[in-house]
N, C-alpha and C positions, 0 to 999 in steps of 0.2 A: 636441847636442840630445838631451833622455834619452828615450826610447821613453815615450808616451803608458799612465798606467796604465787598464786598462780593466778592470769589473766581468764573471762571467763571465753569459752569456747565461741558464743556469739555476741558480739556487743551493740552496744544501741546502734554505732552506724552499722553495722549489717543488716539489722531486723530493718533499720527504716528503708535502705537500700532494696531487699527485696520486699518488702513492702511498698515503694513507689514504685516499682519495673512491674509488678505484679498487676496494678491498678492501672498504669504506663499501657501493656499489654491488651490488659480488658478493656480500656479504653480504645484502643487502635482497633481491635476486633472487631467492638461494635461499631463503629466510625466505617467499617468495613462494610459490614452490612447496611447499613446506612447509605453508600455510596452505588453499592453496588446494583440495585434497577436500573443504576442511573450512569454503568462505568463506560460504555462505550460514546454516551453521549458527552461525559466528560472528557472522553479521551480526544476523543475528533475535536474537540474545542477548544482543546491542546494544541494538537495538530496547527490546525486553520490559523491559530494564534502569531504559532511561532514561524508560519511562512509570511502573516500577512502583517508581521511587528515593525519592518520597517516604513510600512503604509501608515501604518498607527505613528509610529517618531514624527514622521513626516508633517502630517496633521497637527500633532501636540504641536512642533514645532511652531505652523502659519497660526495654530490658536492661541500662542503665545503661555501654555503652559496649562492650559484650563483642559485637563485632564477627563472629567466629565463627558465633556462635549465631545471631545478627541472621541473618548470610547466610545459612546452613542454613534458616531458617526463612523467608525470603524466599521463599526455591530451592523447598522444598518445598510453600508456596503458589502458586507459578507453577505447578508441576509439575501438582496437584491440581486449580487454577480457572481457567488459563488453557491451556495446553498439552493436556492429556488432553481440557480440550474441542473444543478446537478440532481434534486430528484424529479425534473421533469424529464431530461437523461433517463435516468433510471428507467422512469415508466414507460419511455416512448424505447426502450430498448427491449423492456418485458415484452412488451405489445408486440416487437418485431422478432422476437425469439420464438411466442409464440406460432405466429404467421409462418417463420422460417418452418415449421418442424410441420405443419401442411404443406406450405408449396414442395420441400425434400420428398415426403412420401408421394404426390402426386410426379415427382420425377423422375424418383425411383422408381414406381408402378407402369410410366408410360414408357421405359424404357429407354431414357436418353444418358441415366447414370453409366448402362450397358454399353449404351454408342458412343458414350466420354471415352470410358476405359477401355474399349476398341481402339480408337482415335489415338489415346494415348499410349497405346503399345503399339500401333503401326507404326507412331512418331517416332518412339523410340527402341525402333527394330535392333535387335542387336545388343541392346543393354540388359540391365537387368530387369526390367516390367518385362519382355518377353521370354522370362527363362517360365518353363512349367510348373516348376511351383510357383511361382507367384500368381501364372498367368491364369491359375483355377481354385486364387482366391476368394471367398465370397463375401462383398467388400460391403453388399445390400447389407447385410444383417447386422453388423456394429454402427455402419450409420446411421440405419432408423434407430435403433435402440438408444445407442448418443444422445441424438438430437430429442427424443421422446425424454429421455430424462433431464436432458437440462432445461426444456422447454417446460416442461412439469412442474421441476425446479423453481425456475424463476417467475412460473403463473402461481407457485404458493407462497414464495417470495412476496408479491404484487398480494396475495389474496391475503394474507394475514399482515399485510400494509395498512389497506384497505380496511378489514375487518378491525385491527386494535385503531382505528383512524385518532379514537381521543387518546391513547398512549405515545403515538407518532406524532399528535400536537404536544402533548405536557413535554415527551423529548425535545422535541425541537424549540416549545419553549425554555426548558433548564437549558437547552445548547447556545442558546443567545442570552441568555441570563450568566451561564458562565465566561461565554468570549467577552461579553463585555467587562464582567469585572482581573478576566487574565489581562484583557489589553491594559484596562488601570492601572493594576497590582499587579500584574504577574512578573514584573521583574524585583518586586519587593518579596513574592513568594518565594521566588527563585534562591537570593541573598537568602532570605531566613532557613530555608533549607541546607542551603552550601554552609551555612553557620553550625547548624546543629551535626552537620557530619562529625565524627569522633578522629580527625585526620588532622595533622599539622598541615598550618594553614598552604603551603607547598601544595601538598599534596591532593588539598580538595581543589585547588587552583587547579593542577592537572586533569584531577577527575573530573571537571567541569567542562574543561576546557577539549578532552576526546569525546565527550557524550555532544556537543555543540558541533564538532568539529564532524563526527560520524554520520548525526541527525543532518547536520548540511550537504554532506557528499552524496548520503542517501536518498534525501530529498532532491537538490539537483541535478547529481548524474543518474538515478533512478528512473523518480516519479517524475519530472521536466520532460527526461528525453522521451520516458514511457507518453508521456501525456502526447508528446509532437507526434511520435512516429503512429500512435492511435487515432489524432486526426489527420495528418495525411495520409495514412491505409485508407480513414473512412471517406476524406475528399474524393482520392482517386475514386471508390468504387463509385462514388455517387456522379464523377463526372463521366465515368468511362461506361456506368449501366449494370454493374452490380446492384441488385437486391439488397433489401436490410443491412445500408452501408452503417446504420451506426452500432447495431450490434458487431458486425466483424470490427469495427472502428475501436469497440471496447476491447472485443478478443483481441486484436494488433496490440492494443495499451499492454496487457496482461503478457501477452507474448514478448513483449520487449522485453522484461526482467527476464526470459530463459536466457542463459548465457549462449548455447547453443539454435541454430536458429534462428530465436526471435522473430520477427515479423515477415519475415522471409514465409514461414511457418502460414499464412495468414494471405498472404497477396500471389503468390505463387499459383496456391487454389482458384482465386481470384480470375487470375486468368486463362488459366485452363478451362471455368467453368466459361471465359466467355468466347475461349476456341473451338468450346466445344459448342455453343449455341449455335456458331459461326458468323461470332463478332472476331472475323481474326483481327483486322488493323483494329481495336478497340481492345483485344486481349495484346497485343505485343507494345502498345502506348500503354497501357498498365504496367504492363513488366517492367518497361523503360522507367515509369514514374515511379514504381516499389524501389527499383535499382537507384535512380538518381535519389529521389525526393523523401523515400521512407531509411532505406539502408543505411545509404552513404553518409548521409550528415551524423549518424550514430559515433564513426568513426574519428570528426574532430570534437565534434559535442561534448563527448563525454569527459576528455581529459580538459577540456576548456572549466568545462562546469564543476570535476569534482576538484583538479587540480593537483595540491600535494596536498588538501588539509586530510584526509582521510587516509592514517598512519595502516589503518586495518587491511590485509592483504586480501587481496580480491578473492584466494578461496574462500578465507573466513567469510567475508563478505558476504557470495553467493551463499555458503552453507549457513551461516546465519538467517539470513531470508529466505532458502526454502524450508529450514527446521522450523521458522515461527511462522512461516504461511502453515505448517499442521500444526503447531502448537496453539499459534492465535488467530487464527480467520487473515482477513487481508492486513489486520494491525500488526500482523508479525513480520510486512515489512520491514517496519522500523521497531519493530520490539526486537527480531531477531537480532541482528548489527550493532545494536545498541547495549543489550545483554554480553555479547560476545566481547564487547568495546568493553565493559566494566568488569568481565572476567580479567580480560587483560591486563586493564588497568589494576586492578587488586593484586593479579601474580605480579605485579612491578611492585607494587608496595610491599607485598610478601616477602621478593627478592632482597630490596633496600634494608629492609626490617629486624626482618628474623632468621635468615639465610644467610648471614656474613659469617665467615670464617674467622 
């Protein structure tokens, strides 16, 4: 009887198999750390990229294809109308948040927060500010303490801006070293990556096409409408005689993602603080303009802007972006939606796949 021949347990393609995914791995790892000083600043150069890509077509376009130039002159509009403003934004917001959290304590102290919330429960006698519990709560002590920490906040913000000043330039230079070369390449990155997904070709078509389709709704109906309703909150305050209109201008921005509220949350204050100063025609022309010009446009804006491309239902949506604003800082706008967008997408592949009956 001749001995049984038998195959051996592991064979050459095995060993080399995980022998390449091994080195695959260690490679990706380090690439990792590699990237990482430098991930936020890669990530916003993502960002800026893929809002400001049609601008870039545009240009290759009139330069007749000289792709070089195209991105240079991308880069260097980013640099000049998007970037340079917004950290001068930044800083002149730091400065006015500061500011805000002295004049608050000097209002609090001289007693006019007291003659607010007086005003404000005679006004609305019979509601709920004058029931007793409310009406002996003490409203001084979470304000200053607020405003003291976020004011704190964003003066150590500002101060270790300042302080790493050569880390915030080599950032800002890898930030424009990278948008220029995504403006060039980045749609050849794009393709190379949809290539190496492990997905019939279907199927990476789809998965590309809801992370485009998500990242667009989000950006437009989001961060668009966010963007308008936080300059016209900070217009109004600045025409009507609100204080540090471009800090609440930010806070409006920021308020507009609460589903509930939103900037309502923001302008409201607004004018109370200025009935209470006894700006009244100046506090109800505010209202008016919060109601017309901040609110209401919310309401066609946003189905105009996101449309039907974004398949993701508005809970996920919302839970999506308030799970990754704690998971990832303000990137988890669009990490949150986007995340949830390829969970879903993969339970559809799951489905198709390996779940048929």
């Amino acid at each position: 009887m001749s001995p049984r021949s038998s195959k051996p347990f592991l064979s050459r393609t095995h060993i080399f198999a995980a022998a390449f995914f091994a080195v695959f791995l260690f490679l990706l790892y380090q690439a990792g750390r590699l990237i990482t000083p430098f991930f936020s600043a890669v990530i916003w150069a993502g960002i800026i990229v893929l809002v400001l890509y049609p601008l870039y077509t545009k240009i290759l376009a009139l330069l007749r294809g000289r792709r070089n130039l195209a991105a240079g002159i991308a880069t260097l509009f980013t640099l000049v109308l998007v970037i340079g403003p917004g950290v001068f934004l930044f800083a002149l917001m730091t400065a006015q948040v500061v500011d805000l959290y002295t004049a608050a304590v000097d209002f609090i102290q001289s007693g006019k927060l007291t003659d607010l919330w007086g005003r404000i429960q005679a006004w609305t006698q019979g509601f709920a500010l004058s029931h007793p519990l409310i009406a002996g709560l003490d409203i001084k002590t979470p304000v200053i303490n607020g405003l003291r920490e976020l004011s704190t906040g964003m003066a150590a913000q500002l101060g270790a801006l300042i302080k790493n000043m050569l880390l915030a330039v080599v950032n800002l230079f890898i930030m424009l070293f990278v948008i220029f070369f995504f403006f060039r390449d980045g749609k050849a990155y794009a393709d190379e990556l949809t290539d190496i997904l492990p997905f019939p070709k279907q199927q990476k078509k789809s998965i590309m096409e809801k992370l485009g389709n998500t990242f667009s709704a989000v950006l437009n109906g989001l961060f668009v409408i966010a963007f308008f309703q936080g300059f016209m909150t900070g217009l109004g305050f600045l025409i009507f005689g609100v204080p540090f209109w471009v800090f609440w201008g930010f806070l409006a921005a920021i308020a507009a993602l609460i589903p509930v509220g939103g900037t309502a949350l923001i302008w409201i204050p607004g004018a109370l603080y200025l009935y209470a100063t006894g700006a009244e025609l100046n506090a109800i022309l505010l209202a008016a303009w919060g109601v017309v010009f901040v609110s209401a446009p919310d309401n066609f804006l946003r189905p105009l802007l996101i449309g039907k491309k974004a398949k993701l239902p508005v809970f996920f949506l919302f839970l999506g972006i308030l799970g990754g604003v704690q998971a990832y800082g303000i990137l988890g706008v669009l990490f949150g939606p986007l995340v949830v967008t390829l969970l879903i997408a993969f339970l559809e592949i799951y489905r198709e796949e390996y779940a048929k009956s």
